[in-house]
N, C-alpha and C positions, 0 to 999 in steps of 0.2 A: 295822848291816851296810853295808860299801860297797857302793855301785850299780853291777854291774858293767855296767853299760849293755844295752842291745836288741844281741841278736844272735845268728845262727845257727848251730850248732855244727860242729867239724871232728875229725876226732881226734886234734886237738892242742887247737886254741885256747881249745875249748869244756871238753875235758876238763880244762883247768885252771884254768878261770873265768879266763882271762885278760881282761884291759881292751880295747875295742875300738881306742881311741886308740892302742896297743901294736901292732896285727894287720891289716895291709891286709887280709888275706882276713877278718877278720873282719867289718871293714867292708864290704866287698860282700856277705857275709852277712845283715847286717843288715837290710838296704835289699831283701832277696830275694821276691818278689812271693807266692813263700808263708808262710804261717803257719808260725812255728819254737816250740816250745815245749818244755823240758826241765825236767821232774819227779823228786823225787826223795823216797823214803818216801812218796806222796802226794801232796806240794804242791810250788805249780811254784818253781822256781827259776831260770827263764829266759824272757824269750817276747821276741821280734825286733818290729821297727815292725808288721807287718804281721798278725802275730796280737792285740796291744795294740790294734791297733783295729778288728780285726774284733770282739773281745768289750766293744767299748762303751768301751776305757779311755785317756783322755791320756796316760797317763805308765805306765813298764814298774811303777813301784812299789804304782800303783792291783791290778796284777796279782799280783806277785812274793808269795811266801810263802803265799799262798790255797789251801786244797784244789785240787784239781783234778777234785772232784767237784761242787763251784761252780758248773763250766763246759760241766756236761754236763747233758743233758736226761737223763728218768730214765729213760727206753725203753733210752739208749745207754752206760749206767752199767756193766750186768751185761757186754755183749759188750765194752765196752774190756777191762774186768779179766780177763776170762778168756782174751780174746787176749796180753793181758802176762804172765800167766803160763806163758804157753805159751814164752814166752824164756827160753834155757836160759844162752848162751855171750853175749859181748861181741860185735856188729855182726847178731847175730841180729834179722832186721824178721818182719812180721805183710805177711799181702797187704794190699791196700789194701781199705779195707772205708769204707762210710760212715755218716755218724755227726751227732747234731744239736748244735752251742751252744748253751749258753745267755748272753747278754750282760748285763752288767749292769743292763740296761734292764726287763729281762724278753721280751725280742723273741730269738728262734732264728735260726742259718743253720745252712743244709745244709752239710756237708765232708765232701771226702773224705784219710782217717786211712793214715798207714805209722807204725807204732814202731818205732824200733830199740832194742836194749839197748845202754848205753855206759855211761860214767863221767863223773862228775862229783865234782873236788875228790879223785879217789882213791876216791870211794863209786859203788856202783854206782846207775845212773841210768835215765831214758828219756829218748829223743829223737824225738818227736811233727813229725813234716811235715804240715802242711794244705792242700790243696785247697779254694776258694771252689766250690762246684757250681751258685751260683745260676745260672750263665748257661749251665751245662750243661744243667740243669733246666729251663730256660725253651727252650730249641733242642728238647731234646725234647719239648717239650710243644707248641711249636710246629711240629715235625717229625709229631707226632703228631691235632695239629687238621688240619696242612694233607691227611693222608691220609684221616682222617675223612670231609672236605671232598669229596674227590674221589669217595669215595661217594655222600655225602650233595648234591651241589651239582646242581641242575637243566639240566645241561648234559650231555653227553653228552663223559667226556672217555676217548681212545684211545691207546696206545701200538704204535709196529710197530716191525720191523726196518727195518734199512737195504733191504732185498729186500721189503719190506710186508706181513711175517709180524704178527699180531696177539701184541701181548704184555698190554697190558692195557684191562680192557673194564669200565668202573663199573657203577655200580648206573643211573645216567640211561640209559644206552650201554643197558641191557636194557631200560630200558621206550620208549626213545623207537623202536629199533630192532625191538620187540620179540623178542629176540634174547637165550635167557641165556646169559651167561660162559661156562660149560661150552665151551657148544658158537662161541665165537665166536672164543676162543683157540687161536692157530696156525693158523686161516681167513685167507688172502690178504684186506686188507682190501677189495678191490672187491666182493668176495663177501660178506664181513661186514654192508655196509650197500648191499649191492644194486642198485650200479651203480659204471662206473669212476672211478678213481680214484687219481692220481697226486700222493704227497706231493710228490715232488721239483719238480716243477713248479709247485704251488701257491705252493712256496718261491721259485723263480723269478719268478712271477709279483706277490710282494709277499707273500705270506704267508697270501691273505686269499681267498676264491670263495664265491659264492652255486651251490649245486648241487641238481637234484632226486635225493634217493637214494631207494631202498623199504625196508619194514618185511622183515620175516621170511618176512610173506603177499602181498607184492608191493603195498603198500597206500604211494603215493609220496607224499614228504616233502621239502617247500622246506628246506634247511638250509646255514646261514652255516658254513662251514668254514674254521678257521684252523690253523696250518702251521706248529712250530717245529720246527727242527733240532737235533736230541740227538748225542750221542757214540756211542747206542747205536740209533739209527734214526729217530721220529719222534714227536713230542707234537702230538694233533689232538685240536683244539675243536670239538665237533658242536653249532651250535644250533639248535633247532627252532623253526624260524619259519614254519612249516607258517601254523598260526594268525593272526599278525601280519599273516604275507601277505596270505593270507584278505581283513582287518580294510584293509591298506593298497588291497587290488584296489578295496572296496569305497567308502575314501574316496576313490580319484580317480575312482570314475564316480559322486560323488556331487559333488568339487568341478568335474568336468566337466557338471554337468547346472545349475548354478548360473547362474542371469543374472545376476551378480556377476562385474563381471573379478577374476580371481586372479593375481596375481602374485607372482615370489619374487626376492627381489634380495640380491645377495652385497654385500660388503664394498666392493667396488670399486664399486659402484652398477649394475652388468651385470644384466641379467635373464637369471635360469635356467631358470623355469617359467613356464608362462602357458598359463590354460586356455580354451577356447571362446568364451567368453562377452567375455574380454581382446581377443581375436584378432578380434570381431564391431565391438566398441566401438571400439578403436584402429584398426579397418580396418587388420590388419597381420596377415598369415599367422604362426603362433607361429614360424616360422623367424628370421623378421625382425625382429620383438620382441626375439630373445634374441641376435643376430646382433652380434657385437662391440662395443666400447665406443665406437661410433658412435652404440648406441641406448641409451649408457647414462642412466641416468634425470637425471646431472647435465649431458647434452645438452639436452635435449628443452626446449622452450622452451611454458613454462606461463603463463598470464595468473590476475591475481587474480581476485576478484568484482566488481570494480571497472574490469575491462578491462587494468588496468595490467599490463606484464610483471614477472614474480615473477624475481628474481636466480635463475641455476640452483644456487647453493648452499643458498637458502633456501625451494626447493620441499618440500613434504614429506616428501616420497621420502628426499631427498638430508638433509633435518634428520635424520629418523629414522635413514639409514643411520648418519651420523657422529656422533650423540648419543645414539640406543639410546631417544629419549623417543619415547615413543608419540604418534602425534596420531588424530583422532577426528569424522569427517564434514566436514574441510576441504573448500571448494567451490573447484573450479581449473578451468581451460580451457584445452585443448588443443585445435592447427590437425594435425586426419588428413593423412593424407597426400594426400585429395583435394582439399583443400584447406577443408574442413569444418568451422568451430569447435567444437570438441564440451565440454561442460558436465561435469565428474565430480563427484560428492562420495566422497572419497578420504577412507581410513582406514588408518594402518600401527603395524605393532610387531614390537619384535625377535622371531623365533622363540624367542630362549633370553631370559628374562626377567632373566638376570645380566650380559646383551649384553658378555660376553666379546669380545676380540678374534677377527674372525671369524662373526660370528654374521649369518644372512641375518635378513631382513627380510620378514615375510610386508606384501602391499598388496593392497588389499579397493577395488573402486570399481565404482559405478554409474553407469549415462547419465540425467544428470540436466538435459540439455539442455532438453526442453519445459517441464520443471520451472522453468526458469531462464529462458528466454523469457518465461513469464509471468508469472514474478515481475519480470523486467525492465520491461516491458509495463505490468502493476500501479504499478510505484515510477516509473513515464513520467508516467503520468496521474495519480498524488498528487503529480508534483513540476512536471508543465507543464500552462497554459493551451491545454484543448482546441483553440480556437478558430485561436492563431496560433502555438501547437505551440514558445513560449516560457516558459524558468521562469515557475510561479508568486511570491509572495510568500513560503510557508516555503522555497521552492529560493533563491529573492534573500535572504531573511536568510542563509541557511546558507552561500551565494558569500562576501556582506561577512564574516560571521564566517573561512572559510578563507580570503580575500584578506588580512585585517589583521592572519594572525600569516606571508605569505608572504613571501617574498623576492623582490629584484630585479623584472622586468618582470613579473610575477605582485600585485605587492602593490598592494592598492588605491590610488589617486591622489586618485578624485573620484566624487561621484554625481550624477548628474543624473536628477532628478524632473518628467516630462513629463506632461502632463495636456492633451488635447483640449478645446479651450473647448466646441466644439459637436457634438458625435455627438449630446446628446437631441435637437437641431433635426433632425439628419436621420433619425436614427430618424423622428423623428413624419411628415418630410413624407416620406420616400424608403421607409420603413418600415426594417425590422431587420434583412433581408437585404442593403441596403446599408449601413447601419451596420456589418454584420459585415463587409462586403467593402473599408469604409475601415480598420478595423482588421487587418484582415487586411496591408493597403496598407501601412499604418503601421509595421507589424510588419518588415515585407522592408525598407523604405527606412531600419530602424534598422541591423537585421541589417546592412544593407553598407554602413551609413554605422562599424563599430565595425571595431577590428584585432582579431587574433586573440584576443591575451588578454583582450579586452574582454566584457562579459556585459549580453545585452538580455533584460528581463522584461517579464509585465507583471502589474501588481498587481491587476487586475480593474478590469469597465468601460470606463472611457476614460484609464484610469494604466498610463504604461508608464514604464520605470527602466531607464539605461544607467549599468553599472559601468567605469567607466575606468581602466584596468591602469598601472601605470608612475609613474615619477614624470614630472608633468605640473607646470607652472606657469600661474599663473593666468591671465596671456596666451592661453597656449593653449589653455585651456580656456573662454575666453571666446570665441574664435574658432572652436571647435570646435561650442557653444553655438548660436554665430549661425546659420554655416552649419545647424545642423539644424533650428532656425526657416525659417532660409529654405525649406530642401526640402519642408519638412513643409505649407507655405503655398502650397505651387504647385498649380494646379488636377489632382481627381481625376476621372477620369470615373468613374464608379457607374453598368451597366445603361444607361439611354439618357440620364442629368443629369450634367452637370458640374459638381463641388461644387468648394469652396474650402473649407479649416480654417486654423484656428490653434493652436497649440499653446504655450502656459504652460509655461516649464521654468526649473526651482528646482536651483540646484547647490550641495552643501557637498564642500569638501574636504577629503579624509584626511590629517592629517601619518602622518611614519613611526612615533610609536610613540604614536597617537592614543588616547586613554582610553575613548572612548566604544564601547558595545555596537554592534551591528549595529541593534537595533532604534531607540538612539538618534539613530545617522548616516541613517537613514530618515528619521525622524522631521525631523527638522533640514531635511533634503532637501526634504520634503513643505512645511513652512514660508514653505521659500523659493521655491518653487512660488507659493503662495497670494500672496507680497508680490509676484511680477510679476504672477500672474494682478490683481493690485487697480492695480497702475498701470497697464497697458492691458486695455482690452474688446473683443475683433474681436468682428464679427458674422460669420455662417456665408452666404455667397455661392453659389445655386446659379441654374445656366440651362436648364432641362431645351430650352427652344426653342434656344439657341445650340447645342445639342450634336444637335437636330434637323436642322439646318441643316447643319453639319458633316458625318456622315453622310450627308444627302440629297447634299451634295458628292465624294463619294466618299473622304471621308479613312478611314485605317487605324479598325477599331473598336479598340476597347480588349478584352482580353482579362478573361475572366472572374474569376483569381484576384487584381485589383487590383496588376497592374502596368503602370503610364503604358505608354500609347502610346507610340512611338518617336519621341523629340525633342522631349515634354513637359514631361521633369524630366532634368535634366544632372545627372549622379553626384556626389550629396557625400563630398568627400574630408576627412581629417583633416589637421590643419596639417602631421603627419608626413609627409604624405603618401600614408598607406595607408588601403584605403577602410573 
């Protein structure tokens, strides 16, 4: 049998089994978005693109000749045929009725069926139009959850007129109102939930209002009301946030009773919130905290643990804001506005854990200043010599280690290892109070004999250690050397004796990308200390009567924390020049 091709019948083209290629209208028949099907004695003898694959098949010939009881489920078997029988005449149709496939898969669709009687080939025929119902099916069903919905959903949802006549009232809408239907329909709504009420303006006003309305019994209710604009009057969202409220009143007088500053900070880094406890710590009224982005937190100028100022981008505040990671007991320090440094340990994270665009930043901090003071205090005295209030030896390792990976006028040059020939001498004769009050001596006349970047220690005893910063040459440093011999050599008065010292000093130099450890550039130091102390021996010089005499003359005494008299010891300078 020739393949008269897919396509949909006319009562021409189809009635003669004509060729599609023959029939522009046939061809747009063909192509027709519903199902065409023409049967005849039972089996089909025609079906268009569009029924060939709603019933599973590639090609019209997988169809063509097959019962046509093939293609029905069998619920839908009896009511076709006895609608076709019911065609009496040529163009006589059936109402539209619907009806199940069956595909050659073994999987069903829904359609909906018109028959008409016609001819085919000269024999009388049928010609079957289909309807796909899936998506009609599915609109209802979804037209049918979302009514469900509106009863069933825990919101209270309302319809009025345009004039604020009550049209519709849910099942939420009676228990939250308590209030039933009956009686709530065609009640002006201000009456209905028992207090005023104007959609139109709500609509005006963005859509959106927090309102207190009452129950039935006069029993009042915090509730979020939201406002669409219909065709037909007015769609209102009633939530009851009665509860929440409640729940919300109680968290801020609990995160207001908090000694914890609270703060809440947007996008932009501004502060929105800040409770009590923020306002006590930051000496700042919550007005002024939140007060434009003056005070915003990528302003405000923080120091680390360290003293050092923290970049304002990479304060925590400001990390957290623009990167959404949390941080967690970070230690920072801020100057109040009294001018007050104050200590915090700082904790933040985004409100929404998915830090969306937009999302604020809750910040949690405490005054952890005493805290910090005495931890400062503590890490003073494990790192300096009580006595002259100079690093010790782990604070002098830990310089040479941070000077020999630093840069430029920071990076170590040279060390110089000094050693008092004679403090046990005056200990023994002078006793230990002036022993302590020449090192004390010792201590100042180093201190301002070094430049800034320089670092005076002293190792315990009568070992004291000057770090020399910069790149220095050895000239210089032999000069620099001398001069602090000399200073160190000029007579002290101690209480009522004038002593005289010497001081041994062992220098090694640092190149710039020196191998050695901190403890071995010591070490080296210490060394060359011992080969001068072995080429010369001073011996310790004192005059307790010359210094009697002195005094009895009326000259200046010396003052007690072991700084020369005026015009005893002339200021050692460095060959730079600076003292």
């Amino acid at each position: 049998m020739e393949n008269p091709g897919p396509g949909t019948f006319d009562d021409g083209s189809l009635r003669r089994g004509g060729r599609a290629e023959d029939d522009p209208f046939r061809r747009l028949v063909d192509r027709s978005p519903d199902g065409i099907v023409v049967h005849r004695n039972g089996r089909i003898v025609y079906a268009n693109l569009t029924a060939v694959r709603w019933v599973g098949a590639q090609y019209a010939d997988q169809v063509r000749g097959r019962p046509l009881v093939e293609f029905l489920h069998p619920d839908s078997v009896e009511p076709v045929l006895t609608r076709m029988a019911a065609l009496r005449n040529e163009g006589d149709a059936t109402r539209a009725s619907e009806g199940v496939l069956v595909r050659l898969d073994g999987t069903t669709l829904n359609v909906e069926a018109v028959t008409a009687l016609t001819t085919w080939e000269d024999s009388p025929a049928y010609h079957v139009t289909l309807r796909d119902l899936t998506f009609v099916r599915t609109a209802q069903r979804s037209l049918r959850y979302q009514a469900s919905l509106v009863d069933k959903v825990g919101v209270a949802i309302i319809a009025t007129t345009v004039t604020g006549l009550v049209t519709k009232w849910n099942r939420a809408a009676e228990i939250v109102y308590q209030r039933p239907a009956a009686t709530a329909l065609a009640l002006p709504i201000d009456v209905a939930v028992g207090a005023p009420l104007d959609p139109a303006a709500i609509v005006d006003a963005g859509g959106d209002a927090l309102a207190t309305h009452h129950t039935a019994d006069g029993q009042p209710l915090t509730v979020r009301v939201s406002v669409a604009k219909l065709d037909t009057g007015y769609a209102l969202v009633c939530t009851d946030e009665t509860k929440s409220h409640g729940v919300e009143r109680l968290l801020r007088r609990i995160v207001n009773s908090l000694d914890e500053g609270i703060l809440v900070v947007d996008r932009t880094g501004g502060v929105t919130s800040a409770n009590p406890a923020a306002e006590r710590i930051l000496g700042l009224p919550a007005a002024e905290i939140m007060a434009g982005e003056g005070r915003a937190v990528h302003s405000i100028p923080f120091f680390g643990a360290d003293r050092r100022p923290i970049d304002p981008r990479d304060n925590p505040i400001a990390e957290t804001v623009r990167t959404g990671k949390p941080c967690q007991g970070v230690i920072v320090g801020i100057d109040r506005a009294d001018d007050r440094r104050t200590w915090l340990r700082v904790s933040c994270r985004p409100l929404d854990s998915d830090h969306r665009y937009g999302t604020a930043t809750l910040v949690s901090f405490s005054d952890i200043t005493a805290e910090q003071m005495a931890r400062e205090r503590l890490t003073y005295r494990a790192t300096h010599d009580a006595l002259t209030g100079l690093p010790n030896r782990p604070a002098v390792l830990n310089h040479i280690s941070d000077s020999l990976r630093a840069q430029g006028d920071r990076r170590l040059g040279a060390v110089l290892f000094i050693d008092l020939d004679n403090l046990k001498a005056i200990n023994d004769s002078l006793g230990h109070d002036s022993g302590d009050e020449l090192l004390q001596s010792v201590a100042n006349c180093l201190r301002a004999a070094v430049g800034p970047n320089d670092v005076v220690g002293r190792l315990g005893g009568d070992e004291f250690v000057t770090l020399v910063a910069g790149d220095t040459g050895p000239a210089e440093i032999a000069e620099f050397t001398s001069r602090l011999e000399r200073s160190l050599s000029e007579p002290m008065v101690l209480g009522a004796a004038t002593v005289r010292t010497q001081a041994s000093i062992g220098v090694t130099v640092v190149s710039p990308r020196d191998p050695r450890s901190a403890v071995e550039i010591l070490r080296d130091a210490d060394s060359a200390m011992y080969e001068t102390k072995a080429k010369r021996r001073r011996r310790v010089n004192h005059d307790p009567a010359g210094a009697d005499r002195r005094a009895g003359a009326g000259e200046p005494s010396p003052s007690r924390n072991g700084t020369p008299r005026s015009g005893s010891r002339r200021p050692l300078r460095r060959v730079d020049g600076t003292r």
